[in-house]
C-alpha positions as CSV (number, residue, x, y, z in Angstrom):
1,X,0.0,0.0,0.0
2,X,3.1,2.4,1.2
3,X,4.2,1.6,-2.7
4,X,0.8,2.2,-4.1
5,X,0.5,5.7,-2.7
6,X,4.3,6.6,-3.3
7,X,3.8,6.1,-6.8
8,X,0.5,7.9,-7.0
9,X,2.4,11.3,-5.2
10,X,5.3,10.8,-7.6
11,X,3.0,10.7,-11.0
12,X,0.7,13.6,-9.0
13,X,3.9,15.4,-8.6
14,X,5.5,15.2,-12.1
15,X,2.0,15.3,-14.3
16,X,1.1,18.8,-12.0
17,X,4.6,20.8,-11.8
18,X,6.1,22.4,-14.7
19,X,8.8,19.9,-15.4
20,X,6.0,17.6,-16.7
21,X,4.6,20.1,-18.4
22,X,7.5,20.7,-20.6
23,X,7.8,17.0,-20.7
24,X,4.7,17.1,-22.5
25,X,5.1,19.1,-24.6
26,X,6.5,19.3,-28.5
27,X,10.4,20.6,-28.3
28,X,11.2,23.8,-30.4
29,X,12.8,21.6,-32.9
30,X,10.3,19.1,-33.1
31,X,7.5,21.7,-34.1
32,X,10.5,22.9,-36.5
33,X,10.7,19.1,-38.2
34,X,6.7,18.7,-38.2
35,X,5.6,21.9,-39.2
36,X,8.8,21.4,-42.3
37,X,7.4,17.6,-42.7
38,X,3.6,18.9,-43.3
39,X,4.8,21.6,-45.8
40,X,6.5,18.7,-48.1
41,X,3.3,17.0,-47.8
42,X,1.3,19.5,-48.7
43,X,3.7,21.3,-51.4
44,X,2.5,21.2,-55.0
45,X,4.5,20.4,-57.7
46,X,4.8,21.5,-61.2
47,X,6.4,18.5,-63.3
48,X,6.2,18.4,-67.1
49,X,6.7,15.9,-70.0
50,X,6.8,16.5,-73.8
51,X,5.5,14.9,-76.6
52,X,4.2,15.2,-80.4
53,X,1.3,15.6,-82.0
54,X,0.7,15.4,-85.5
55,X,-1.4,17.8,-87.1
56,X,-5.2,16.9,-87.9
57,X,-5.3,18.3,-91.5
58,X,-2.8,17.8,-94.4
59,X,-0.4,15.1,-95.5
60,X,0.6,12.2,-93.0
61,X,4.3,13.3,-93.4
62,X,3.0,17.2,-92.5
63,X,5.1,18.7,-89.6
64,X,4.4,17.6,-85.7
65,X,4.1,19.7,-83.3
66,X,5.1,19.9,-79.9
67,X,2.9,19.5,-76.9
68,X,4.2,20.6,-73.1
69,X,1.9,18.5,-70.5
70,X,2.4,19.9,-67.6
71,X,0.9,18.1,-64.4
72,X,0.8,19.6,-60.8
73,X,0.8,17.1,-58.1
74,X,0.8,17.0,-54.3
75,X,3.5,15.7,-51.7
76,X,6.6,13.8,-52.1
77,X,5.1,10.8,-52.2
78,X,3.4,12.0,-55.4
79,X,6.4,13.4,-56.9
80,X,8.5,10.4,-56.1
81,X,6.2,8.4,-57.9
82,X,6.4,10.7,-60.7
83,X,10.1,10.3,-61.1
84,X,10.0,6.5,-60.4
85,X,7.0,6.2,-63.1
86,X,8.7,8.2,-65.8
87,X,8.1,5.7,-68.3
88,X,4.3,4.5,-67.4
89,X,3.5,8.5,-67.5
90,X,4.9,8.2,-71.3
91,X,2.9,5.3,-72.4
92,X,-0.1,7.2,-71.0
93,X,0.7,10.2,-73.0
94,X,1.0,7.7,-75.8
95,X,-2.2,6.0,-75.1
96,X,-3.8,9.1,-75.3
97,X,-2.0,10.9,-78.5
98,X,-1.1,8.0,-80.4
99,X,-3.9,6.4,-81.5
100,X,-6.6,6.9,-84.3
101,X,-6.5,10.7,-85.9
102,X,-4.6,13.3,-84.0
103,X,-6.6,15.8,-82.3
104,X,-6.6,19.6,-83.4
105,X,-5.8,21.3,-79.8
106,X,-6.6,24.6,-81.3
107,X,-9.7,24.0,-80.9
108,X,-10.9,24.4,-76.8
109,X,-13.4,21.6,-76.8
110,X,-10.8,19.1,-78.3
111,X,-8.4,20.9,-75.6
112,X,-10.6,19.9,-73.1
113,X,-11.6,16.6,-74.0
114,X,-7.5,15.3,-74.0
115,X,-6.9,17.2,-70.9
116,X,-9.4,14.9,-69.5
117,X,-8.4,12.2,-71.2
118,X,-4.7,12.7,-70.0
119,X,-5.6,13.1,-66.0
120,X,-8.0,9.9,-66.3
121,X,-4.5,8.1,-67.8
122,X,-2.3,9.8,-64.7
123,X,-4.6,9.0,-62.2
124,X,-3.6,5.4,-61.9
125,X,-0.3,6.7,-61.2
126,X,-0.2,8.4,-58.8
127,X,-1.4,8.3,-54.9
128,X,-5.0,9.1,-54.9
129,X,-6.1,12.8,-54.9
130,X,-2.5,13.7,-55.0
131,X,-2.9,15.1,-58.8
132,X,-4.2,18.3,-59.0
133,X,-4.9,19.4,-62.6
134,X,-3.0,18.8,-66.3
135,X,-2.7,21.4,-68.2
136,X,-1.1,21.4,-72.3
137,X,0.7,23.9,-74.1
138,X,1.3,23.6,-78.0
139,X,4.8,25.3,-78.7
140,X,6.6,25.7,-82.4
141,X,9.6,23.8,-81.3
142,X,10.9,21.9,-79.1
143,X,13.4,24.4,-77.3
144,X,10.4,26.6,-76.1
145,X,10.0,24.0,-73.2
146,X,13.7,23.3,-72.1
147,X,13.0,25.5,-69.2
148,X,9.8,23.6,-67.6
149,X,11.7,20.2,-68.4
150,X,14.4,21.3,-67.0
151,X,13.0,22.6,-63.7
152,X,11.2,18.9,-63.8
153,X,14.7,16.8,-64.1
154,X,16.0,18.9,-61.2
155,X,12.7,18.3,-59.1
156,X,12.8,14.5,-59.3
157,X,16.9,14.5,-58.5
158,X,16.1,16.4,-55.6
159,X,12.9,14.3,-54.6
160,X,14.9,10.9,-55.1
């Protein structure tokens, strides 16, 4: 009983002084590393890929243009699967340019239509709700997009 009631004082004494107060409580630098650890989580990241498309009218042979897909996703996990993934994101872009008559993304409906068609294709590869939009850009050559591609290769050596 004597150890029953020393024990009880003891826990009353460190749970209701200060010292177990501060025990309690989160350090300085571990709000630091959790606060730093749900900003990574919750960062969004611009990523991009390139492809062709070949134009709707004219000859077969006529001149391709290039297309900047540009996908925004969330967390590291998300980005880590992106740079893992590289080539299953390709075969999606693929899947979704590269067969039956190439679409005219001029026009906004048709625009529209492959954006959708592109995040439906992305969304198996990433973490769920972790993709946040797609967007596409038609350039005249290749070298308009070095700079978003770029920013993308360093992202995913960084991430991995």
């Amino acid at each position: 009983m004597k150890l029953l009631t020393a024990s009880v004082a003891l826990f009353s004494f460190i749970a209701f002084t200060p010292v177990g107060a501060i025990a309690a409580e989160e350090t300085e630098e571990q709000i630091k590393a959790r606060k730093k650890a749900e900003e990574q989580a919750n960062r969004v990241h611009q990523l991009s890929v390139f492809s062709y498309v070949n134009p709707v009218r004219g000859r077969v042979h006529g001149r391709r243009y290039p297309v900047l897909i540009t996908l925004n996703v969330k967390g590291t996990e998300a980005l880590s699967r992106f740079c893992l993934q590289k080539p299953v994101i390709g075969e999606a872009v693929l899947k979704v340019f590269g067969w039956g008559p190439s679409p005219d993304l001029r026009d906004k409906k048709v625009l529209a239509r492959q954006k959708k068609s592109l995040h439906d294709a992305f969304d198996d590869v990433f973490p769920t709700k972790t993709l946040k939009t797609v967007s596409l850009k038609m350039g005249r050559s290749a070298s308009e997009f070095g700079k978003q591609l770029q920013s993308t290769k360093e992202a995913c050596s960084i991430g991995n």
